[in-house]
N, C-alpha and C positions, 0 to 999 in steps of 0.2 A: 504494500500500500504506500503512495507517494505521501512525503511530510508535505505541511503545510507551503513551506519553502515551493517546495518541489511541483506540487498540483498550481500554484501561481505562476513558474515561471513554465509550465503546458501551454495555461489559457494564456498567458503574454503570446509566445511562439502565435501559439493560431488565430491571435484576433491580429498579430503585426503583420499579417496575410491578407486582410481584410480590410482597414483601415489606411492607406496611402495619400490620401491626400487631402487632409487634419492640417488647418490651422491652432496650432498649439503653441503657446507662449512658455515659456521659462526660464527663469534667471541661470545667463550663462555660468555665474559662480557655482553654479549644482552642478555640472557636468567637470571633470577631468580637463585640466589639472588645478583649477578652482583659481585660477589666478586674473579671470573676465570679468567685467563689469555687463552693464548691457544686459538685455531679450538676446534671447534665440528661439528662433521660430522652426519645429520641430512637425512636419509631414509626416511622422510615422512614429506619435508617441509611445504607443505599444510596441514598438523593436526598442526604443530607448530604456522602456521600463525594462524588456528583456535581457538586454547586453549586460543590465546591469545585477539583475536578480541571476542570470547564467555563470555570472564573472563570482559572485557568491557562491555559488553553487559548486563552484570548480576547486575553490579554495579547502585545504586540510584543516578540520574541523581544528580549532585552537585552544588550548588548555583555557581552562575557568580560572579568572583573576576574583582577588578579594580585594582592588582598595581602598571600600571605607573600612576596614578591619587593620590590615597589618600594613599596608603601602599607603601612598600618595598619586590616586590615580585624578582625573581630571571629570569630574559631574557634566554632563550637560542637561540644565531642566528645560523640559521641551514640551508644550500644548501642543499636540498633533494638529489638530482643527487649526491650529492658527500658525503653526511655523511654515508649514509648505502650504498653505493657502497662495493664491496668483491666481489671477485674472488669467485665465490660459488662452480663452477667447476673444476679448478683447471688446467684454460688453461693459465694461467701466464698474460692475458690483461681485461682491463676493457672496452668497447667500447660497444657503444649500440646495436652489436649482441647478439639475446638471445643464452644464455647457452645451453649446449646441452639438455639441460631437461626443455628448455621452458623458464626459470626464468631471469629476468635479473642482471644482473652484476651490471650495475651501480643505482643507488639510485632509492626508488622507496618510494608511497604512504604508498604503505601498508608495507614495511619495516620499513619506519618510524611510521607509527602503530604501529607497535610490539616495535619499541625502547622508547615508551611511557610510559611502566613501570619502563627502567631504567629513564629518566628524570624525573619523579616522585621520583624516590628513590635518584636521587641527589638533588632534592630540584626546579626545575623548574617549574613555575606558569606561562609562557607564550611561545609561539614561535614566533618568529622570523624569515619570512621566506622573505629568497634573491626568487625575481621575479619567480615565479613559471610557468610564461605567455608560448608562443608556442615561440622558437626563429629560427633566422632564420638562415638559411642552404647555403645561399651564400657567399661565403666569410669568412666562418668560420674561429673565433680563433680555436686556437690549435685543437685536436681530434675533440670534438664535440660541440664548436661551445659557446657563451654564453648567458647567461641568460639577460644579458644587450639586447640585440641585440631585440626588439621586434617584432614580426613578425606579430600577433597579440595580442591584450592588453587586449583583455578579454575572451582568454581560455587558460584552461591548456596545459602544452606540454605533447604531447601524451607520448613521452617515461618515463614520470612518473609515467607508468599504467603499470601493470602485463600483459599482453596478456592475457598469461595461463588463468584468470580470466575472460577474455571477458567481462568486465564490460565498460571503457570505464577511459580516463585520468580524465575526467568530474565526474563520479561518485567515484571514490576513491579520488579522494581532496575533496570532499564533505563529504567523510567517516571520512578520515582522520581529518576533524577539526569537524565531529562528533564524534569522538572517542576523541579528544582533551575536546571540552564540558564537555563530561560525566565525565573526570577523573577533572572537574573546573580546566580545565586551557584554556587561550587564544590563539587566534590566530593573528595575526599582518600580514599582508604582504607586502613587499617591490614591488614598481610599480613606471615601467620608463614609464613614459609617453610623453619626452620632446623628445624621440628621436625612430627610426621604423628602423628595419632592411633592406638591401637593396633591399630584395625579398616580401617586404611588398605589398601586394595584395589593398593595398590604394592608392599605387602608380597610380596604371595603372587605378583604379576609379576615385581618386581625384588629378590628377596631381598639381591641382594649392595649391594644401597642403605641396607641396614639393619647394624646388630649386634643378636648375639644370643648367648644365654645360657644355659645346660645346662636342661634344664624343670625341673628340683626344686632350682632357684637360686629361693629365695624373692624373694618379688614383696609391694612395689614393691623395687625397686632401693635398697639405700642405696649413700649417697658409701663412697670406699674412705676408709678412716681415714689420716690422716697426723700424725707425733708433732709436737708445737707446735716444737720449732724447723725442721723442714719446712715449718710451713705458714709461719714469719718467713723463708726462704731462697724460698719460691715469692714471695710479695709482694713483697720485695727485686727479685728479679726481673722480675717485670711490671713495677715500678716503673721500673724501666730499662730496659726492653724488650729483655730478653736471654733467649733462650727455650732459649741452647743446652747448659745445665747441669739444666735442669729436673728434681724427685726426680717417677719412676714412682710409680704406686699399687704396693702391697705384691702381691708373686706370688701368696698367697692370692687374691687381689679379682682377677688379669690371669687367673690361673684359670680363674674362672665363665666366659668368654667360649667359644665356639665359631666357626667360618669358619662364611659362611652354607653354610645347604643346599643341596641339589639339589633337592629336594620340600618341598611347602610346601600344606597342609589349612588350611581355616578351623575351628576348634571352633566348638558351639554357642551358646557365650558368645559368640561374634566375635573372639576371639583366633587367631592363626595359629601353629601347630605345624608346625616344620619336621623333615625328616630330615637326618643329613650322611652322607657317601658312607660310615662307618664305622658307619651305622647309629641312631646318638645322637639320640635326641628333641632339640629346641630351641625356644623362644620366644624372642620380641622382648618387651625387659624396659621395665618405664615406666623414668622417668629423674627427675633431680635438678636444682638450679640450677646452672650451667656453671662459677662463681664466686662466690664465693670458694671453696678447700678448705674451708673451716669455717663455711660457712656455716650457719645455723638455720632456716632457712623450711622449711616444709612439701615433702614428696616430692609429685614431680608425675606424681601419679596414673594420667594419662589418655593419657600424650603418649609417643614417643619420640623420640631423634634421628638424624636424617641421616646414615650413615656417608659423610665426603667424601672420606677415603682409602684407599688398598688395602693400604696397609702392613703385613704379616703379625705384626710384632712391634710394632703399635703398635693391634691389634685389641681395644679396651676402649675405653670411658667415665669419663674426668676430664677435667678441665680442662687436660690439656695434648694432647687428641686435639679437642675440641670449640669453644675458645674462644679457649685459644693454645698454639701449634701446634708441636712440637716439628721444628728443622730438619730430621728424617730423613726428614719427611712428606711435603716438598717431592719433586714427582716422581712422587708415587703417587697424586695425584686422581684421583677416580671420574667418568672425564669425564662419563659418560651423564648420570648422576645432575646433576653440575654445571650441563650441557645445559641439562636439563629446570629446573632450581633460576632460571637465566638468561632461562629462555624465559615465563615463568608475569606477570610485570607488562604486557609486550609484550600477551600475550594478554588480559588487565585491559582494557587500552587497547582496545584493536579491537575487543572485546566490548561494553562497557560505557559507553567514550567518558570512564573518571574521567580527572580534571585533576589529580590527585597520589595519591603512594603515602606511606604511614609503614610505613621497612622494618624489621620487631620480630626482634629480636635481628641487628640487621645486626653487632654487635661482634662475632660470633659464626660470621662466616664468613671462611676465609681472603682473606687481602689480593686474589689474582687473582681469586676471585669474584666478591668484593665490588665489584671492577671492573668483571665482565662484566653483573651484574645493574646497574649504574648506567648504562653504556655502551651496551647491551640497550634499557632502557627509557629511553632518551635518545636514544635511533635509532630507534626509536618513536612519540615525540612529544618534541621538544626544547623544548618549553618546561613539562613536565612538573614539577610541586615535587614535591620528593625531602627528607622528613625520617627524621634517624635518630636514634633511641633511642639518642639520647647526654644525659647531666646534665653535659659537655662543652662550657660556651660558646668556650673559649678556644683548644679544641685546631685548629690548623691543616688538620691531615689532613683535618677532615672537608672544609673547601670543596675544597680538592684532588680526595678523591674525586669531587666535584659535588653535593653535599648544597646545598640550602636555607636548611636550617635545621636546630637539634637540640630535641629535647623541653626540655633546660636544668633549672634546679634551682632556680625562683622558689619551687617547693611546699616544700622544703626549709626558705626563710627564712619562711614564710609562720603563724607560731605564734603571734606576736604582733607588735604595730606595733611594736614598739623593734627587732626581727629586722629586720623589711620595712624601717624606715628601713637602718639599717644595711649592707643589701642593693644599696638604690635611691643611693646614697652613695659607697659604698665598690666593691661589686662590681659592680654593673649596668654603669657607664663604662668597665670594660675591658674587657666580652664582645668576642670578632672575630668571632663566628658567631651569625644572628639568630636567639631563642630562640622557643618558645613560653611565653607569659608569662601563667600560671593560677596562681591560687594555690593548687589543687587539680587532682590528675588520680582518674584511676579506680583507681587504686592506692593511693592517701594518702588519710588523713583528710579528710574537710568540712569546707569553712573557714568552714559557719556554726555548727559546732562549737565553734570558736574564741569563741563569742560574735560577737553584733552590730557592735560596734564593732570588731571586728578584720576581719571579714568586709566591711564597707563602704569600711575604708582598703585592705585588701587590693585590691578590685576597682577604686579609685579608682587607686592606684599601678600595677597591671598598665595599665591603660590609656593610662600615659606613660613608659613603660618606655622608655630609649632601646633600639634593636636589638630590643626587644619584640615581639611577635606577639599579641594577647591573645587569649585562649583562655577558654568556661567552661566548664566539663565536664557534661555535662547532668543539672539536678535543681540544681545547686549556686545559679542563679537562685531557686530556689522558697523556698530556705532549708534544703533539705535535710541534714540531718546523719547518715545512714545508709550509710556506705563503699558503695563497689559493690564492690571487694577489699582485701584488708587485706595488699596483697605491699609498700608499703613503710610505715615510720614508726607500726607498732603494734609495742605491747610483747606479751608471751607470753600477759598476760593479756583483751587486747585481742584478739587469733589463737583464744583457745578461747572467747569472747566469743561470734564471728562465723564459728560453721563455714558451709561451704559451702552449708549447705541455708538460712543467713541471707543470701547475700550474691547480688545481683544477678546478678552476672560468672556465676554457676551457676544459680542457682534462680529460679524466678517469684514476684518482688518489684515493689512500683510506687513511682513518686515520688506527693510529698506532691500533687498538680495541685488537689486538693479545698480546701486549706489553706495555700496559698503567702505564704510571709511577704512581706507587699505593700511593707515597705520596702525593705528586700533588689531587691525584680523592680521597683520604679519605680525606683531610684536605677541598676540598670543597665541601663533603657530610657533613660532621663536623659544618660546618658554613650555609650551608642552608637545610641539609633536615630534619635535627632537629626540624627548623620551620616549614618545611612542615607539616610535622607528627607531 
């Protein structure tokens, strides 16, 4: 039976028999020896995808690298949907209509296939991928919608698939981190698992997996209000991690809440409408950031959360039901739910064959959880890298629980060189837990925003970071200065700037590939594919 690899590069062979004479656009930088600027306009894109999926295919399988563990290999984070997205056609939008010849516009498996050789040639030993899962369609952020938003947690989203190819979303991510294998490098994937889109199909199975909230409780959700020396008595708290005085949201706000239903309809929106045994309509409400109480960012529109416990008096949304946990809670877990929360990375594995998980908002699950999903997917494949979204280099807990590595907070220092020295000096030699060391993620500013010069010391200091991981977040080689989200380190003006139908993480937007600032991309080929090769 052919691998996954192998059945893609058939259907390439027989559809570049059929397709000859395809207006097809693509940044010469993706083709061999990646040193072009410029379109190249490609009549027989299916022989292209194949020379290069065959050229794979030729190569002797290469021993399996570990560098977030014991080496210094080189991260590349990469949103499929959005790093090989192009205009291929040449109808001026990216949106998940295919092209008039079939092929899609916005990011796909087998494109990032092909762009395997250039992350090879820059020096990349692993990927990094933001949520790859199905998301979901109601309520979408911007254009088309994000990858946060789960809809389901253990398949691909279909429009990461070719059509044209009729293979399936299923079997090209399967290619795709077999193609990855062959050239020895990793695969990592980013998996939200704390929170399900509003059109989640779990909904309307496992109603009591959810909260919910009277139907004419307006939508989106806000936080419950708490008076400001509340919110200095909850912070006091965390800070000490004493969770057993915590103030409630106001009875107004524990109000809105409902037990889930007995019955449970999808509307024609895709929201689910439940009944309770007393008759009351109900919805599943979108939700908020977990922390701070006072925090400012944007309501998050798309998504709900996980109810983990059964507790009758603790059946609402803040911060001390979702993130940290009030002692009363202990005892009332929603085992099914848990089960299922536990079982989903395992399943990753055995599917897929990734070499590590980033688990997004792991803060955010009780402590026993948190353990069974680490312990889970370490009984699965034990030598599996495990990082958590922690800006946490120091804290202990995390190698305890078995973490890796945490995300870290290099992007934080990363505004100018006098910060970076500062950082590389003072704080970098006391990390105990080894970071990912970018001076940008897909949440923070571009640090060729910073200017050139900041952006050169930047990537030169990530790459001797002691404890370091270096990492570049993709697009950020090109010279790119255009956020993919703007969830940390923008001001208010910055946030209405860049609404969601500007911002990659949501809408069909592309990197510069036509126009890459060639100092920026030789200086960090210069520094890592040196070692590669």
């Amino acid at each position: 039976m052919p691998t996954p690899l192998e059945s893609m590069c058939k259907r390439l062979e027989t559809l570049s028999t059929l397709q000859t004479t395809v207006q097809y656009r693509i940044p010469a930088l993706w083709i061999p020896p990646h040193t072009t600027g410029g379109v190249r306009l490609l009549r027989n894109p299916a022989a292209y995808y194949h020379s290069i999926v065959r050229s794979i295919l030729e190569q002797p399988l290469s021993p399996q690298k570990q560098p977030t563990r014991e080496s210094t290999g080189l991260i590349y984070l990469t949103y499929i949907r959005h790093t090989t997205a192009w205009d291929h056609d040449g109808s001026g939008t990216i949106t998940y209509d295919l092209g008039t010849d079939h092929w899609r516009q916005t990011g796909t498996c087998l494109k990032l296939i092909a762009l395997l050789p250039y992350l090879r040639w820059l020096g990349v030993t692993t990927l990094l991928l933001l949520p790859p899962t199905t998301h979901g369609r109601t309520h979408a952020k911007g254009t088309l919608g994000s990858p946060y938003a789960p809809q389901d947690h253990c398949t691909i989203e279909e429009t990461l698939a070719e059509p044209i190819l009729e293979e399936g979303a299923t079997i090209e991510f399967a290619a795709l981190v077999e193609a990855c294998h062959r050239l020895g490098m990793q695969v990592i994937v980013e998996l939200a698992m704390r929170v399900a889109s509003l059109d989640c199909p779990l909904i309307a199975h496992h109603p009591d997996w959810f909260y919910w909230v009277r139907e004419d409780v307006p939508q989106p959700l806000r936080p419950p209000h708490f008076l400001p020396e509340q919110v200095t008595q909850i912070k006091e708290a965390v800070e000490r991690r004493d969770f057993s005085e915590l103030p409630p949201p106001p009875p107004e706000y524990r109000a809105q809440f409902v037990e889930p239903p007995q019955r449970v309809l999808q509307r024609s929106d895709g929201l689910f409408v439940g009944e309770t045994t007393s008759g009351e309509r109900c919805i599943v409400p979108s939700v908020f950031a977990d922390y701070p109480p006072d925090d400012n960012q944007p309501l998050w529109t798309d998504i709900t959360y996980f109810r983990l416990h059964t507790h009758s008096h603790c059946n609402y949304i803040a911060y001390d039901t979702v993130r940290y946990y009030r002692p009363e809670l202990e005892g009332s877990e929603n085992t099914a739910l848990c089960n299922y929360i536990a079982s989903v990375i395992p399943r990753w594995i055995e599917r897929f064959h990734v070499d590590g998980v980033l688990l997004d908002m792991g803060h955010a699950f009780p402590p026993s959880l948190h353990r069974a999903i680490i312990e889970n997917a370490r009984r699965s494949q034990p030598d599996l890298i495990m990082i958590e979204e922690s800006f946490d280099r120091s804290d202990p807990s995390i190698r305890q629980l078995g973490y890796d590595l945490v995300v870290g907070d290099v992007w934080h220092w990363s505004s100018s060189i006098a910060s970076l020295q500062h950082f590389s000096r003072t704080h970098a030699p006391k990390s105990r837990n080894r970071y990912l060391a970018s001076p940008d993620t897909h949440n923070t500013p571009r640090i060729a925003s910073r200017g050139i010069c900041t952006a050169l010391y930047a990537f030169a200091v990530c790459s001797q970071l002691p404890g370091g991981v270096p990492l570049i977040t993709s697009g950020s080689e090109l010279g790119e200065c255009e956020p993919i989200n703007t969830g940390l380190g923008f001001s208010a003006d910055d946030i209405a700037h860049y609404p969601p139908e500007r911002l990659p993480l949501f809408s069909g937007r592309t990197l510069r590939w036509d126009h890459p600032d060639w100092e920026i991309l030789e200086f960090i080929g210069s520094i890592y594919g040196r070692k590669a090769h």
